[in-house]
DSSP file (Angstrom, degrees, kcal/mol; ACC not computed):
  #  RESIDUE AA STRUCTURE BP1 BP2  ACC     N-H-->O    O-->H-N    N-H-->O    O-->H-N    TCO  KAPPA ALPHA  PHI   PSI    X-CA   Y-CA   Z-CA
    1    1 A X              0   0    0      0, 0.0    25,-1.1     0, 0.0    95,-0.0   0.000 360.0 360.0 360.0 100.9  -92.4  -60.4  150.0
    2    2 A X  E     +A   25   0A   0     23,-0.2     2,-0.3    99,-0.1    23,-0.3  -0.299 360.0 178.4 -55.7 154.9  -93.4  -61.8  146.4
    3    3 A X  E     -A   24   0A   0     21,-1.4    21,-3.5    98,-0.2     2,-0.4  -0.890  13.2-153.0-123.2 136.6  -94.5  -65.4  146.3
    4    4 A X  E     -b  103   0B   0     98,-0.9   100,-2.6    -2,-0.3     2,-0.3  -0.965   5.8-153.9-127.2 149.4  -95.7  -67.1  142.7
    5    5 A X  E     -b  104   0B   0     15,-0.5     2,-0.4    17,-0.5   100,-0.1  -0.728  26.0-114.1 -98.5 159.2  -97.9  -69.6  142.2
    6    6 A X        -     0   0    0     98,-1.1    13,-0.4    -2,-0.3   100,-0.2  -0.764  26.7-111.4-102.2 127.0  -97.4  -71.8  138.7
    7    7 A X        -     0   0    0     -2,-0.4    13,-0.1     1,-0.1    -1,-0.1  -0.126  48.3 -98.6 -58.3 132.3 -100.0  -71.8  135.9
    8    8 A X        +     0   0    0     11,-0.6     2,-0.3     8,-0.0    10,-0.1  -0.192  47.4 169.4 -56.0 150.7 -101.8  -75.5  135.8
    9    9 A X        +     0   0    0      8,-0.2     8,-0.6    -3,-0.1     2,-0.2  -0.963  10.7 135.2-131.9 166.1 -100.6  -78.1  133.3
   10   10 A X        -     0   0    0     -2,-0.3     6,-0.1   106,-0.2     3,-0.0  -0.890  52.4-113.2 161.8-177.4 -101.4  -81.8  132.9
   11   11 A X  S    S+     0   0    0     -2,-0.2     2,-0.3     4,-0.1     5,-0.1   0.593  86.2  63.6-126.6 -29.1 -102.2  -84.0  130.0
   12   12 A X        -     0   0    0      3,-0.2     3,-0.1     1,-0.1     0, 0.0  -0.663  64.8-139.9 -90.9 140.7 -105.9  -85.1  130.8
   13   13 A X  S    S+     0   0    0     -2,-0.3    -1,-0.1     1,-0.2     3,-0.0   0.792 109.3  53.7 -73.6 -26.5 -109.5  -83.3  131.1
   14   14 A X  S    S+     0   0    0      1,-0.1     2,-0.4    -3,-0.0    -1,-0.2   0.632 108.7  35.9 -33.3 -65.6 -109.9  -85.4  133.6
   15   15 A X  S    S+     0   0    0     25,-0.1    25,-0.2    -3,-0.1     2,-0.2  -0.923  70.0 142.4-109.6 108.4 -107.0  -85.1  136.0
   16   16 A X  E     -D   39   0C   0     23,-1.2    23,-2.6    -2,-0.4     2,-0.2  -0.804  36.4-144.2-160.4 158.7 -105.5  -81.8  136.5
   17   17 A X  E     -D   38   0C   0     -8,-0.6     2,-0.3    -2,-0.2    21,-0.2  -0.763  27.3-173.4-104.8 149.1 -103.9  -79.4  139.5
   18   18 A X  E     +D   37   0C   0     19,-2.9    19,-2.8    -2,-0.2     2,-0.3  -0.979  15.4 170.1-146.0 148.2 -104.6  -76.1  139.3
   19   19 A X        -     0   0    0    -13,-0.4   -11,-0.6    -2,-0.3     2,-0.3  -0.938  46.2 -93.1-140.9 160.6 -103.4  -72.8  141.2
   20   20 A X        -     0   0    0     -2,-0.3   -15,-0.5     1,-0.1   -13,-0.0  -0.511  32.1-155.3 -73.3 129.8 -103.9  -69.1  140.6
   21   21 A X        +     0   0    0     -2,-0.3     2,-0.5   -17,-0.1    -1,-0.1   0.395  66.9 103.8 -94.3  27.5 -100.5  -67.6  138.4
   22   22 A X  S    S-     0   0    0    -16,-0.1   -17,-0.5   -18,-0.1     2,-0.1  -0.642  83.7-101.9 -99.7 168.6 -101.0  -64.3  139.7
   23   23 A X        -     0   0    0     -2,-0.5     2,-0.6   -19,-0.1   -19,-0.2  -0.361  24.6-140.7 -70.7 149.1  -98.2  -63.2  142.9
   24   24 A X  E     -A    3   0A   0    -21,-3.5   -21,-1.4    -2,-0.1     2,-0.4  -0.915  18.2-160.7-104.8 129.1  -99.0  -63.3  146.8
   25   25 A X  E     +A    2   0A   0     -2,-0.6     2,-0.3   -23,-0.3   -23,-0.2  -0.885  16.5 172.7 -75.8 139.6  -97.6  -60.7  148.4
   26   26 A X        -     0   0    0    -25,-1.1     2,-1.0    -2,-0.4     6,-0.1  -0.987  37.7 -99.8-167.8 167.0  -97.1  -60.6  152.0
   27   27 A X        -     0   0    0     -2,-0.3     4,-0.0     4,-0.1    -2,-0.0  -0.376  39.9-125.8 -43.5  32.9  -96.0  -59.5  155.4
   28   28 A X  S    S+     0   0    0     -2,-1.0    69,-0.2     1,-0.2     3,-0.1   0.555 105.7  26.5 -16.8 138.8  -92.5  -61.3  157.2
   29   29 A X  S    S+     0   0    0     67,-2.2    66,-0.3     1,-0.3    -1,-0.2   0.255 114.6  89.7  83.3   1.1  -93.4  -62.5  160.4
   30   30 A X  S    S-     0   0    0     64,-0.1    66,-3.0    65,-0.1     2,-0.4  -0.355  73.7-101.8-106.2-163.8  -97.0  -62.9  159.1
   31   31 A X        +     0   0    0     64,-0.2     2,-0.5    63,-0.2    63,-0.2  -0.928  30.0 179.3-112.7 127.8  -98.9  -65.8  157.5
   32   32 A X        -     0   0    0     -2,-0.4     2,-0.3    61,-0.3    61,-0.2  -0.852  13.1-138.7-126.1 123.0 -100.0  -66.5  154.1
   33   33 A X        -     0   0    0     -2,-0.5     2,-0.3    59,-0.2    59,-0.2  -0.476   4.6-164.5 -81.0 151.4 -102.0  -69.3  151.7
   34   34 A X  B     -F   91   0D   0     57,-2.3    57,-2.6    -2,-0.3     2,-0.1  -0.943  19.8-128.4-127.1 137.6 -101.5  -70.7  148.6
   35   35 A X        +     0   0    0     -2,-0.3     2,-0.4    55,-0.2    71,-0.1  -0.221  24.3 170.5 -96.8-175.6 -104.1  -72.6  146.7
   36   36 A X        +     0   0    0    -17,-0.1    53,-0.6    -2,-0.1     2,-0.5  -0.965   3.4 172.8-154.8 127.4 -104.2  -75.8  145.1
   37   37 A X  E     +DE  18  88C   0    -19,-2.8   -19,-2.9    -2,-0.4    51,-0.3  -0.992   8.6 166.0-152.0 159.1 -107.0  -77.3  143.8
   38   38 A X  E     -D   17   0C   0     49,-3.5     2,-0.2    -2,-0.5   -21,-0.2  -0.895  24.0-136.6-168.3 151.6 -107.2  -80.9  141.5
   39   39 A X  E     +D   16   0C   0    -23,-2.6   -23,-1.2    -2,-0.2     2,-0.5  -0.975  20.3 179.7-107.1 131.4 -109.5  -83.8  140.0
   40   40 A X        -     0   0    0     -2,-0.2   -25,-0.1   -25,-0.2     4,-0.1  -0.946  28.3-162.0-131.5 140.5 -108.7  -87.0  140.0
   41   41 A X  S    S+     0   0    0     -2,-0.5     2,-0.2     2,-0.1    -1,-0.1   0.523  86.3  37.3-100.7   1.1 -110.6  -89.8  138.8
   42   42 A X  S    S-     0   0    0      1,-0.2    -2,-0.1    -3,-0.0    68,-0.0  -0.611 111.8 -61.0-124.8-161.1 -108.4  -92.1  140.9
   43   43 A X        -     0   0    0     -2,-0.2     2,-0.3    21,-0.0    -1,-0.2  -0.392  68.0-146.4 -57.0 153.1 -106.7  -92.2  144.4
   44   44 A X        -     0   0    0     66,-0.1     2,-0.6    -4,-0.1    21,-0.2  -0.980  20.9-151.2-129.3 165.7 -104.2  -89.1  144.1
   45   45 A X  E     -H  109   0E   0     64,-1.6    64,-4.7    -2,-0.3     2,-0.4  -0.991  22.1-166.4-110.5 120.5 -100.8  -88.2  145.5
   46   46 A X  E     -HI 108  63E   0     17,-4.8    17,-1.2    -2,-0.6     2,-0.3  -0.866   4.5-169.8-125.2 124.5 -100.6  -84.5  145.8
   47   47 A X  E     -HI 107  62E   0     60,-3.1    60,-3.1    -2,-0.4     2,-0.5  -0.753  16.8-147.0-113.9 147.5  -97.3  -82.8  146.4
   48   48 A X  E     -HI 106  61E   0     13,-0.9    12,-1.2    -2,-0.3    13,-1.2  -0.870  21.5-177.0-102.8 126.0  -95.8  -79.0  147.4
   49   49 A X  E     - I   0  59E   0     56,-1.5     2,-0.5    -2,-0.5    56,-0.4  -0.841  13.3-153.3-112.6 162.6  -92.5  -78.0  145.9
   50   50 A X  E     - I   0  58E   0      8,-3.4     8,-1.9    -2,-0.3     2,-0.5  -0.969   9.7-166.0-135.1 128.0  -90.6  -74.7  146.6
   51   51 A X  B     -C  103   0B   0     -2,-0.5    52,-1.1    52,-0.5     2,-0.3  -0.972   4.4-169.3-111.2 133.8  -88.2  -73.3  143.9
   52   52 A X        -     0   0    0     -2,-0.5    50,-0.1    50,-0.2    47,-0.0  -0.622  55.1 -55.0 -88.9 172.6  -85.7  -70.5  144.6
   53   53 A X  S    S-     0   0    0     -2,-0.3    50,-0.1     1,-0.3    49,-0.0   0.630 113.3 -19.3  18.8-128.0  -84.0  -69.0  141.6
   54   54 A X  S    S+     0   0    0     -3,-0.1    -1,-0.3     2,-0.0     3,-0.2   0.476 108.5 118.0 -88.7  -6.7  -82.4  -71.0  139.3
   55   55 A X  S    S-     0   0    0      1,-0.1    -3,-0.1     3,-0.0     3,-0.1  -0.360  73.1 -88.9 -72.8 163.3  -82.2  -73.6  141.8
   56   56 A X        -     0   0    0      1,-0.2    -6,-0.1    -5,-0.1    -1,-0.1  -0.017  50.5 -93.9 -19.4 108.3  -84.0  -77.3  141.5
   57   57 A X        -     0   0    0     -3,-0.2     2,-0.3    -6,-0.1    -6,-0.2  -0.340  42.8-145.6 -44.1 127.3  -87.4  -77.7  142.6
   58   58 A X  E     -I   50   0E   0     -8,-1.9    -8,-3.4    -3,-0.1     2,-1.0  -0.866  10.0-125.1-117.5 143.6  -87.5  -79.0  146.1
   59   59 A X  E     +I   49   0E   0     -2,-0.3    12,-0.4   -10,-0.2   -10,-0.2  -0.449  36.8 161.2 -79.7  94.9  -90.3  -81.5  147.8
   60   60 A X  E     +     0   0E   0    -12,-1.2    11,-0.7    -2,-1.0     2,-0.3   0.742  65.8   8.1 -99.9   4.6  -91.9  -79.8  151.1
   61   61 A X  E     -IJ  48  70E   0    -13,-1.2   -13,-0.9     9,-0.3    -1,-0.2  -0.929  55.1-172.6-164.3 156.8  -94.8  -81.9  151.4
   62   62 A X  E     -IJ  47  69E   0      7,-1.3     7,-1.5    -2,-0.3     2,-0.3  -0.827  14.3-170.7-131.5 109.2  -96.8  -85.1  150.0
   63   63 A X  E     +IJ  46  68E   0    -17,-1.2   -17,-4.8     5,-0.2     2,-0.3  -0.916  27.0 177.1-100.9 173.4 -100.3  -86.6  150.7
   64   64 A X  S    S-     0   0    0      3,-1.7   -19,-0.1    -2,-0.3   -21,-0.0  -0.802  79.3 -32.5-126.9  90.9 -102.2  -89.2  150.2
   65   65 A X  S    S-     0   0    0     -2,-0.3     3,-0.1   -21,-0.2    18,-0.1   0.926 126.5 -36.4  56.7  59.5 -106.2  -88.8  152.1
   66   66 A X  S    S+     0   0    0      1,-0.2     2,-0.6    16,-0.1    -1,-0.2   0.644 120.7 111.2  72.8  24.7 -105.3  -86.8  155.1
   67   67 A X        +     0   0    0     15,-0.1    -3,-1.7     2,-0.0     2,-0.3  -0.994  44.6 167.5-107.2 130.2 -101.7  -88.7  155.5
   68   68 A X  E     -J   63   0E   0     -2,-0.6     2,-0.3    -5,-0.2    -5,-0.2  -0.981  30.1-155.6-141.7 175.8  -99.1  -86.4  154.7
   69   69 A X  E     -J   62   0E   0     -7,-1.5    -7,-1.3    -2,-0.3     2,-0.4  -0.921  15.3-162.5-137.1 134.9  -94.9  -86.1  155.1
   70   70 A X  E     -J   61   0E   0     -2,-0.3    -9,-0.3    -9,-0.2   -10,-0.1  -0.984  36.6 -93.7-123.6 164.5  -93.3  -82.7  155.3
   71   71 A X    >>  -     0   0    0    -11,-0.7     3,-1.9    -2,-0.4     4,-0.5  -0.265  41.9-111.2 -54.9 146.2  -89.7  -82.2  154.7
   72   72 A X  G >4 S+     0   0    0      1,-0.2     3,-1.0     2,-0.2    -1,-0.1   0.922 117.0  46.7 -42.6 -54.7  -87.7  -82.3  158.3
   73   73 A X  G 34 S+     0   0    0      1,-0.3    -1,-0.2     2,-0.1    -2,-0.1   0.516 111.4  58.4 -97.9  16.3  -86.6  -78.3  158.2
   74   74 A X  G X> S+     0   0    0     -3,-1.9     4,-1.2     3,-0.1     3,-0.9   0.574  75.3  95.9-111.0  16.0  -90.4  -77.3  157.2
   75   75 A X  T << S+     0   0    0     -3,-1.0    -2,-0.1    -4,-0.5    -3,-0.1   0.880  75.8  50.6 -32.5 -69.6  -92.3  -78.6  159.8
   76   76 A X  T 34 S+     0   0    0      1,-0.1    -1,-0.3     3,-0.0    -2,-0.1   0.647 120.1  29.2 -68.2 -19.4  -92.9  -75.9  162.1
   77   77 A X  T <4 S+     0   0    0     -3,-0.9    -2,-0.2     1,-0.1     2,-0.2   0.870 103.9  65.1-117.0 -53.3  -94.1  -73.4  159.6
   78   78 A X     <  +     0   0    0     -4,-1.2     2,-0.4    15,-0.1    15,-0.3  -0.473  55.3 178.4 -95.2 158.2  -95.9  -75.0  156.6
   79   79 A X  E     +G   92   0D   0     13,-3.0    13,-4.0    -2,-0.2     2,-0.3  -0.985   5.4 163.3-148.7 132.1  -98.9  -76.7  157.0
   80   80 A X  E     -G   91   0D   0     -2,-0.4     2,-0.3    11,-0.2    11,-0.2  -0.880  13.5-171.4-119.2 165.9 -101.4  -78.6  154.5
   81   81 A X        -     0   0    0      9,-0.7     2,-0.5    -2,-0.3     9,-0.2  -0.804  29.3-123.5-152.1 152.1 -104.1  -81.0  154.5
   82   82 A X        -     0   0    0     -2,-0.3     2,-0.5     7,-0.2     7,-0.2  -0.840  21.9-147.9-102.4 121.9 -105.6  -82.6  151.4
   83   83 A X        -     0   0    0      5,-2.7     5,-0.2    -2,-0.5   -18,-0.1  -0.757  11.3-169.3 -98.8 121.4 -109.3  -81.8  151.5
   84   84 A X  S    S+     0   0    0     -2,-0.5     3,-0.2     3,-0.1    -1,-0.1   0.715  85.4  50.6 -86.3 -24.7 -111.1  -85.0  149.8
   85   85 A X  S    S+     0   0    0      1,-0.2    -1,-0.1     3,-0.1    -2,-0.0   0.311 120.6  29.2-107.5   5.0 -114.6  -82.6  149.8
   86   86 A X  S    S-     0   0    0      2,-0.1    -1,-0.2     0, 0.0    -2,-0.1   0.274 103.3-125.4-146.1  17.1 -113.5  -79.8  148.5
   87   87 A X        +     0   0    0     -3,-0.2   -49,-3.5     1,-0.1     2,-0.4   0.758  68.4 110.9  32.2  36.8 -110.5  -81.1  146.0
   88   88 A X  B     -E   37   0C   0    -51,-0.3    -5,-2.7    -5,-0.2   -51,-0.2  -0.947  52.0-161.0-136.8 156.8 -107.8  -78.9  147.4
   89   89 A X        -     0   0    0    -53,-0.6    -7,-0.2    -2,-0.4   -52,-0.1  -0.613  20.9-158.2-132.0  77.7 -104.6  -78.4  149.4
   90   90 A X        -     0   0    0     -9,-0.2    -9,-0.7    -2,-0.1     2,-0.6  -0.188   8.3-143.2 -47.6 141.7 -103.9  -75.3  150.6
   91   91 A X  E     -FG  34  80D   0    -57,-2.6   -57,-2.3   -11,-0.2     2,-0.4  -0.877  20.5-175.9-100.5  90.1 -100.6  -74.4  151.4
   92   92 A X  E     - G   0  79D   0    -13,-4.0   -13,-3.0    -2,-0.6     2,-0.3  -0.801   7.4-159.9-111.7 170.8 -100.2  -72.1  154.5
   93   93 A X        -     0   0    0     -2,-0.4     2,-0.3   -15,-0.3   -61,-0.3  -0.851   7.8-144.6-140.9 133.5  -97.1  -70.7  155.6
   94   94 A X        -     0   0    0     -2,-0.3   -63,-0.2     1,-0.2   -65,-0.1  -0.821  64.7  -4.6-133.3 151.5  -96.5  -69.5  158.9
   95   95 A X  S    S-     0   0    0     -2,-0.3    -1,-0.2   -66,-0.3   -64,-0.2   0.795  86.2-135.6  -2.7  85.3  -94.2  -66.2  160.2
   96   96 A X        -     0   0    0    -66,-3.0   -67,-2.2    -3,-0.2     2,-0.5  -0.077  24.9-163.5 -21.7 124.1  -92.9  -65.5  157.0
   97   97 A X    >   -     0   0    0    -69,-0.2     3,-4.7    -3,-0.1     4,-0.3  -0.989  37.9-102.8-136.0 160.5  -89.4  -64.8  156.5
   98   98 A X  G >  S+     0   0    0     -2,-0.5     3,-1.1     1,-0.3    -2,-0.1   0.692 112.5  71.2 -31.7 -37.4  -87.6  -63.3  153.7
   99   99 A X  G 3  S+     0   0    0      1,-0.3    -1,-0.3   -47,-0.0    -3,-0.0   0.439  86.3  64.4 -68.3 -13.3  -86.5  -66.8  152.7
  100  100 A X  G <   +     0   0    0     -3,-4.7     2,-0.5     1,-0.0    -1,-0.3   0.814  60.6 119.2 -75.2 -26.5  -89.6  -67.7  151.6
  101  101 A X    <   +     0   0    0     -3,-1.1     2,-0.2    -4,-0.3   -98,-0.2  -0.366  56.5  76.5 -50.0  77.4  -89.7  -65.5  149.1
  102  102 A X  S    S-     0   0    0     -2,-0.5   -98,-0.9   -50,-0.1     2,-0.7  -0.954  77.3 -50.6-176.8 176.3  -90.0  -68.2  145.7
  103  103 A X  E     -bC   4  51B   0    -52,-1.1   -52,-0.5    -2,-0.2     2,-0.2  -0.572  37.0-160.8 -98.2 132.8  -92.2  -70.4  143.7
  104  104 A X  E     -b    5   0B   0   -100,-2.6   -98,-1.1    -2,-0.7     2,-0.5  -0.528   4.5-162.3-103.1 140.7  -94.3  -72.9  145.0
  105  105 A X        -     0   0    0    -56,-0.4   -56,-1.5    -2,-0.2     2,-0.5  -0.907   6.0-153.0-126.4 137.8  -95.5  -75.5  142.8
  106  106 A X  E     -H   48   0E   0     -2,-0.5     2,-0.3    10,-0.2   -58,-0.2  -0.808  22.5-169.3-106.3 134.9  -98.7  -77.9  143.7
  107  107 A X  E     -H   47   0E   0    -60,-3.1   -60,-3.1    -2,-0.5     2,-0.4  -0.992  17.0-160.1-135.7 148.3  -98.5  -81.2  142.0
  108  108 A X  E     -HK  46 115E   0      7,-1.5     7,-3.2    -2,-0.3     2,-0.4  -0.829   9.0-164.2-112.1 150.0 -100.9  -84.1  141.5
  109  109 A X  E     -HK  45 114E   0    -64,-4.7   -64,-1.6    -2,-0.4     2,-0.4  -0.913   8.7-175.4-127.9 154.8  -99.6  -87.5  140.7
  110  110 A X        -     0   0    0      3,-1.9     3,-0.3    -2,-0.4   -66,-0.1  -0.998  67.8 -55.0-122.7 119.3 -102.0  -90.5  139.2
  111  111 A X  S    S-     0   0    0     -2,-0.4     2,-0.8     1,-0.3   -67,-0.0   0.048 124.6 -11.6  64.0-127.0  -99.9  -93.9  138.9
  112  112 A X  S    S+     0   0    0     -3,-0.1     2,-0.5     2,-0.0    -1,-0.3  -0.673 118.4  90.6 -94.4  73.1  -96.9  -93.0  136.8
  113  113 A X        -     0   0    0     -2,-0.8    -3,-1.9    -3,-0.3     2,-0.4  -0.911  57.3-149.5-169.2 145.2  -97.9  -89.6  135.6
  114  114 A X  E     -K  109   0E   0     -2,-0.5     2,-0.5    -5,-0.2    -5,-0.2  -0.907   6.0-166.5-147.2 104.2  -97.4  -86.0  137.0
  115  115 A X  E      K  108   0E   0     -7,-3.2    -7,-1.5    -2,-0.4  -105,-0.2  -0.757 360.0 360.0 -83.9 123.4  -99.0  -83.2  136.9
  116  116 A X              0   0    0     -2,-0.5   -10,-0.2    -9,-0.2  -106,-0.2   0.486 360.0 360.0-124.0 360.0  -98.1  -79.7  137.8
């Protein structure tokens, strides 16, 4: 079951997300993480998207300092927390199903500005 992660971008030396571009494979019905890791010289909002195919990037998570919102029909399976001491948010995923199977993108946001 491929999963890709998305190569960082952003506009500042400062400020950037980064994740690894190479693919996770894994097991259905098992679990797998995906990393995320950012600097911020201010407060950050850091958000998980999931893309299928051609479709639209969709919002499965948000935080802000150990607050976060997941979308309603991910609840039960993905799970995050935004690590303030170690500048990451891993992304885990829980019994895998074929439907996961797409690319997840970690973004940090500063103010008005977004980085992915």
């Amino acid at each position: 079951m491929p999963f890709r992660q998305t190569p960082p971008y952003g506009s500042r030396a400062e400020d950037s997300v980064t994740q690894p571009t190479e693919d996770v494979m894994a097991v259905e019905g098992q679990s797998t993480t995906l990393s995320c890791n950012f600097t911020a010289d201010q407060t950050p909002y850091l958000f998980w998207y999931k893309q299928q195919g051609n479709s639209n990037p969709y919002m499965l998570m948000r935080f802000k300092f150990g607050t976060g919102d997941n979308a309603t029909e991910f609840r039960d399976r993905f799970h995050a927390d935004l690590d303030t001491e170690t500048n990451s948010v891993p992304l885990t995923i829980q019994r895998l199903q074929l439907s996961d199977s797409a690319v997840y993108y970690c973004a940090l946001r500063l103010g008005d500005i977004m980085f992915f």
